[in-house]
C-alpha positions in Angstrom: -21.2 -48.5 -7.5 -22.1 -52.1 -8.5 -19.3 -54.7 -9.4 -20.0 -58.1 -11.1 -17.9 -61.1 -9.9 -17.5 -64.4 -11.6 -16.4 -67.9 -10.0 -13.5 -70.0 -11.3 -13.0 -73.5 -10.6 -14.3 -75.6 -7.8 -17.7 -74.1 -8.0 -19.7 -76.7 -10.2 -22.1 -78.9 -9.3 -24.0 -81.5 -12.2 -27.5 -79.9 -13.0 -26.3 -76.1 -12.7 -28.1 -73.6 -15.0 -30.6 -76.8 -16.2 -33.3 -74.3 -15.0 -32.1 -71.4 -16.7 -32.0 -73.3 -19.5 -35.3 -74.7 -19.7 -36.9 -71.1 -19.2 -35.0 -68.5 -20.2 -34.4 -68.7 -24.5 -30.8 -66.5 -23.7 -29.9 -68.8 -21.7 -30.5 -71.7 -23.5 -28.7 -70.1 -26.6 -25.6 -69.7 -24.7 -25.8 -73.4 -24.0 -26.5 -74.2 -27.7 -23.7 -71.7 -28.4 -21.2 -73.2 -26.5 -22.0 -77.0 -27.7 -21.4 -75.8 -31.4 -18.1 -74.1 -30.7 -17.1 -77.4 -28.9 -18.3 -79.4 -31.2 -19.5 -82.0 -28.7 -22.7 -81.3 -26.4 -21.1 -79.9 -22.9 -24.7 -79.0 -22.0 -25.6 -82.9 -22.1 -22.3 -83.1 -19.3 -23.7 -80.7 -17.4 -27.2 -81.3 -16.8 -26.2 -85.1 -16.5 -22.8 -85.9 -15.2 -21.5 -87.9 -14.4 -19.7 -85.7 -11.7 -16.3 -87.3 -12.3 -16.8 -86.2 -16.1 -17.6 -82.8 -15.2 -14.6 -82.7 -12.7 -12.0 -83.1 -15.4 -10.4 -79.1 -16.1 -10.3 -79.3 -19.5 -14.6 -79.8 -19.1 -15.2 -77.9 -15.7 -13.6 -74.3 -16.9 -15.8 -74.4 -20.2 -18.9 -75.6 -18.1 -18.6 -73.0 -15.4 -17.9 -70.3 -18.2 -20.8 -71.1 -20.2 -22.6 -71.4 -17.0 -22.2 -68.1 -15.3 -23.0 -66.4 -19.1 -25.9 -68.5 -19.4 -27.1 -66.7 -16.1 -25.9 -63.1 -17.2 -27.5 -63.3 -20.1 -30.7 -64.9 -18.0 -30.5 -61.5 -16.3 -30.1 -59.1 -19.0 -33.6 -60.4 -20.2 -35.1 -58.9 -16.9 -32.9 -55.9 -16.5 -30.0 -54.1 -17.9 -27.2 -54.9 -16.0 -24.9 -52.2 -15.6 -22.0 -52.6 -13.4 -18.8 -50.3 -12.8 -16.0 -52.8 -13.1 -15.9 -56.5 -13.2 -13.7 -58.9 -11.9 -13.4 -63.2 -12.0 -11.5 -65.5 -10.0 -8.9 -67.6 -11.7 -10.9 -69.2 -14.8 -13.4 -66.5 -14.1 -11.8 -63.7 -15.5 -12.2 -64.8 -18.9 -16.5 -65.1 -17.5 -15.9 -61.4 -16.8 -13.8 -60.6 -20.0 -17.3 -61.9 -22.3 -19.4 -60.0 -19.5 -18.1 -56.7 -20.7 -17.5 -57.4 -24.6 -13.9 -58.1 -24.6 -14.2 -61.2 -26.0 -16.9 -62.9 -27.9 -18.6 -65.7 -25.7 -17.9 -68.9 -28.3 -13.8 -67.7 -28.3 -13.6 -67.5 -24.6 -15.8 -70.6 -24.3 -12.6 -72.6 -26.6 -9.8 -71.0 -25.2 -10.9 -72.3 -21.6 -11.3 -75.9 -23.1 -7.9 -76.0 -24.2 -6.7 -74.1 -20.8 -8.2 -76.6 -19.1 -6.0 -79.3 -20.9 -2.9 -77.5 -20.8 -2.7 -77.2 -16.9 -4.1 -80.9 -16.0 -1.1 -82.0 -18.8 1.3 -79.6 -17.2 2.2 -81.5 -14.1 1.6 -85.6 -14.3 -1.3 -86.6 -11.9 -0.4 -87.5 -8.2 2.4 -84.7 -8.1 1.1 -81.5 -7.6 -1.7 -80.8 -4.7 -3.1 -77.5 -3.4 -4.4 -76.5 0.4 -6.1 -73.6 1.9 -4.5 -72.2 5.0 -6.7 -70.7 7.3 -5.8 -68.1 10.1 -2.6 -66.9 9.1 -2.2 -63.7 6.7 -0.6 -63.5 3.9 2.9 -62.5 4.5 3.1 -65.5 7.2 1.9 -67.9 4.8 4.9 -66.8 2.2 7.4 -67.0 4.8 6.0 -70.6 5.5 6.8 -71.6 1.8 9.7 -70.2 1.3 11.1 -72.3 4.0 9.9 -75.3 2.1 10.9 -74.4 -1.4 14.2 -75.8 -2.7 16.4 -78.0 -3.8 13.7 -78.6 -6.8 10.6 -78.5 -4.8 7.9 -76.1 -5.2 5.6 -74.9 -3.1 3.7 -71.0 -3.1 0.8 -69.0 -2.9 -2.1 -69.7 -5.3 -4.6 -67.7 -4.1 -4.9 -64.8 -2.1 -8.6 -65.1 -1.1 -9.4 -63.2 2.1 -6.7 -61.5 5.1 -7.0 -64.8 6.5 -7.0 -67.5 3.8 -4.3 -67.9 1.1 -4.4 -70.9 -0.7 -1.1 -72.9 -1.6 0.5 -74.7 -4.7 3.3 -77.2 -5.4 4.3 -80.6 -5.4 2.6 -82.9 -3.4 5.3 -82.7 -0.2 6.3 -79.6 -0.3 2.5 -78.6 -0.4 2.2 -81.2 2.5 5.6 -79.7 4.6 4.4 -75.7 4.3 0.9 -76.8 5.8 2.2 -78.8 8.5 4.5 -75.4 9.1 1.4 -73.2 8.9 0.2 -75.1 11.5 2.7 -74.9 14.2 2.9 -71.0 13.6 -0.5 -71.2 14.4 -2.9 -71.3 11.6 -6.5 -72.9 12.7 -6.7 -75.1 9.6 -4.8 -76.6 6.7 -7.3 -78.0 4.4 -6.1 -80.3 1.1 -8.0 -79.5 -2.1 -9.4 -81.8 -4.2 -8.1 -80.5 -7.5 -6.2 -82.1 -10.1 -3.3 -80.2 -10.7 -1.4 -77.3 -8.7 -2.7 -74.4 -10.4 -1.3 -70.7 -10.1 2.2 -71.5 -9.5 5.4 -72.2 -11.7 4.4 -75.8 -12.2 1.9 -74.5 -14.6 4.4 -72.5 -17.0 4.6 -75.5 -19.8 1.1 -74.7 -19.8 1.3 -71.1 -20.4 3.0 -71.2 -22.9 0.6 -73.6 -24.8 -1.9 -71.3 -24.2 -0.1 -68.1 -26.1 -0.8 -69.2 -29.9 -4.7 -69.8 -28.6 -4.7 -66.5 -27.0 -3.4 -65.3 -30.5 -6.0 -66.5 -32.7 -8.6 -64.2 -30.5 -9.3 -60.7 -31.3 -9.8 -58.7 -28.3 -11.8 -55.4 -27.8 -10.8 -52.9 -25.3 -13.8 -54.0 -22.1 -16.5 -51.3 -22.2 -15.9 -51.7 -18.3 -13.3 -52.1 -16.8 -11.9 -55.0 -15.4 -9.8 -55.9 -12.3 -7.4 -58.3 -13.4 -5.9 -61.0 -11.3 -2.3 -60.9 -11.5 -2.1 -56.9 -11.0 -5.2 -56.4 -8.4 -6.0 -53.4 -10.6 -8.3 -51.9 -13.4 -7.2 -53.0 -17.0 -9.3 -51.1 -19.7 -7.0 -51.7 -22.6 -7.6 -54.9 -25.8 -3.8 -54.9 -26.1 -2.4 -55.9 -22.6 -5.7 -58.8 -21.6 -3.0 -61.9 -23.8 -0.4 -61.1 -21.8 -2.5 -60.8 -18.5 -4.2 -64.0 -19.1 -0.7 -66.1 -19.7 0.7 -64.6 -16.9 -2.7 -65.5 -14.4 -1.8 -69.2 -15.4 1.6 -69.5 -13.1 0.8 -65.9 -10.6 -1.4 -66.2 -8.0 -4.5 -64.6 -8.3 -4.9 -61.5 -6.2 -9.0 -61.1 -5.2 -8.3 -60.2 -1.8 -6.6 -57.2 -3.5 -9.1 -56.9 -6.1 -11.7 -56.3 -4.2 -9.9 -54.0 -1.7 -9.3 -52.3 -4.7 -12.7 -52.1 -5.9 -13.8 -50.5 -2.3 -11.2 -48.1 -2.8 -13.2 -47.5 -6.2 -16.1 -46.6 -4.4 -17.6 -49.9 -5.1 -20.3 -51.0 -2.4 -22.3 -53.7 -4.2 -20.8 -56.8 -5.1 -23.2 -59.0 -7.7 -21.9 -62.4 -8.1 -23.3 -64.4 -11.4 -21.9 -68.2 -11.7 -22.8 -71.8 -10.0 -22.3 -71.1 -5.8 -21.7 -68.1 -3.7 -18.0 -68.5 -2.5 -16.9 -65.2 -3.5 -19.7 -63.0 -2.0 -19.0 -65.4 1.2 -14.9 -64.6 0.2 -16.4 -60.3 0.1 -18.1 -60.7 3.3 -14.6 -61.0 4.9 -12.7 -58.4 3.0 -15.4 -56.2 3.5 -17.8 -56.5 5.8 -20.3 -53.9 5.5 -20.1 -54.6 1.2 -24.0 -55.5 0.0 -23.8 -58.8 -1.7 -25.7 -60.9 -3.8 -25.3 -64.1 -5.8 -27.1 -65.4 -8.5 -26.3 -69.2 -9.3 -30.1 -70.2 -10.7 -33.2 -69.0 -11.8 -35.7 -68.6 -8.3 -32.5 -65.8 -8.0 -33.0 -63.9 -11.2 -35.8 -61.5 -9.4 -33.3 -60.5 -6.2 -30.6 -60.3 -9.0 -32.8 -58.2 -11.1 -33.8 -55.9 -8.1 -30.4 -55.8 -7.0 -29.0 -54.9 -10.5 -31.6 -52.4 -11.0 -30.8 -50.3 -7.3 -27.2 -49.7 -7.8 
């Protein structure tokens, strides 16, 4: 069984999907697609930078989006791509929600611009931070916040990326106080983000709630797939429940350790990541060890892609 993944923030880089682009025409139409819908040219950021330009969230979750569809849709020209469930990280959900039909690609494409803005002018720059904690598990890394929260400071888990790496959110000391904790209870690393804004945790609920009236000018089909959602780690097949699920990713951390346990448990064994980089396959590799993984992030990948979509 064959699952698709798609990457959420963090994973751009100026130039990505330039060579899809210039040789594949689907690819180049989702490009064009997403320009018209923005009404400025976000390809043109892209391909050129500047890098601090493409850094900005309200620009780098419509430019990873369009991206990773660009690359799909790159693929689907070679192959039909046929997978059993999909599932995206953070932003990336919405990637996998246009993979499977659930929402048309030039909604999802505006939704994520004004997403974007919501969360960077949910918590005033230089407040919030985010870290990855490395060699604790999960439960540990909890404990380690909830000894720093309080008395109006915020600090909890963001991400729940491998059984040994949960990334944290909150204002800039507590963030700074639970990783300094981590680390006496023995994790190998506390590692500061370079991110804008503390995403996945209650700082961001001002955002959410800007994002509802979007979310309801969007009509949702039920995914001919089904798709792993982030905040519940399990299968959601159902139009009706994907607004709710998507406000609620914006302040709960999102699950993909859990996910993809979930997936195994599915009977997936092939994971097919489609976006710029390869951090979740590399994220699948510790969940799951003996999961066969591939990423596609530009065109020389398309035929391993292809060959790989075509065996499972």
């Amino acid at each position: 069984m064959l699952a698709l993944l798609f990457p959420g923030q963090g994973a751009q880089r100026v130039g990505m999907g330039r060579d899809v682009f210039e040789r594949s025409q689907a690819a180049r139409e989702i490009f064009e697609a997403a320009d018209t819908a923005l009404g400025f040219s976000l390809s043109k950021i892209i391909f050129e930078g500047p890098e601090s330009e493409l850094r900005r969230t309200e620009l780098q979750q419509p430019a990873i989006l369009t991206t990773s569809i660009a690359l799909l849709r790159a693929l689907e020209e070679i192959v039909p791509v046929l997978p059993d469930f999909v599932l995206g990280h953070s932003l990336g959900e919405y990637s996998a929600l246009v993979a499977v039909e659930a929402i048309g690609f030039e909604d999802a494409v505006r939704v994520v611009h004004a997403r974007g803005a919501f969360m960077q002018e949910a918590v005033p720059e230089g407040r919030g931070a985010m870290a990855a904690i490395l060699g604790l598990t999960a439960d540990e890394v909890v404990a380690c916040c909830a000894e720093v929260s309080g008395d109006g400071m915020v600090v909890a888990p963001a991400n729940y990326n491998s059984p040994a790496q949960t990334v944290i959110a909150g204002h800039v000391e507590a963030v700074e106080r639970a990783s300094a904790l981590a680390l006496d209870r023995g994790a190998k690393r506390a590692v500061p983000l370079d991110v804008s804004a503390p995403f996945h945790c209650s700082l961001m609920r001002a955002a959410a709630e800007k994002l509802v009236p979007e979310l309801g000018q969007i009509r949702f089909r039920d995914p001919r797939v089904p798709v792993i959602s982030n905040v519940e780690a399990c299968e959601n097949r159902s139009a009706a429940r994907i607004p709710s699920l998507l406000k609620a990713q914006v302040t709960a951390p999102v699950r993909f350790c859990e996910s993809v346990e979930t997936l195994v448990s599915q009977g997936v064994t092939q994971f097919l990541e489609i976006g710029p980089g390869s951090v979740l396959t590399g994220l699948v590799a510790r969940i799951q060890r003996r999961a066969q993984r591939v990423n596609l992030s530009d065109f020389d990948g398309l035929e391993g892609a292809a060959a790989f979509a075509a065996g499972a």
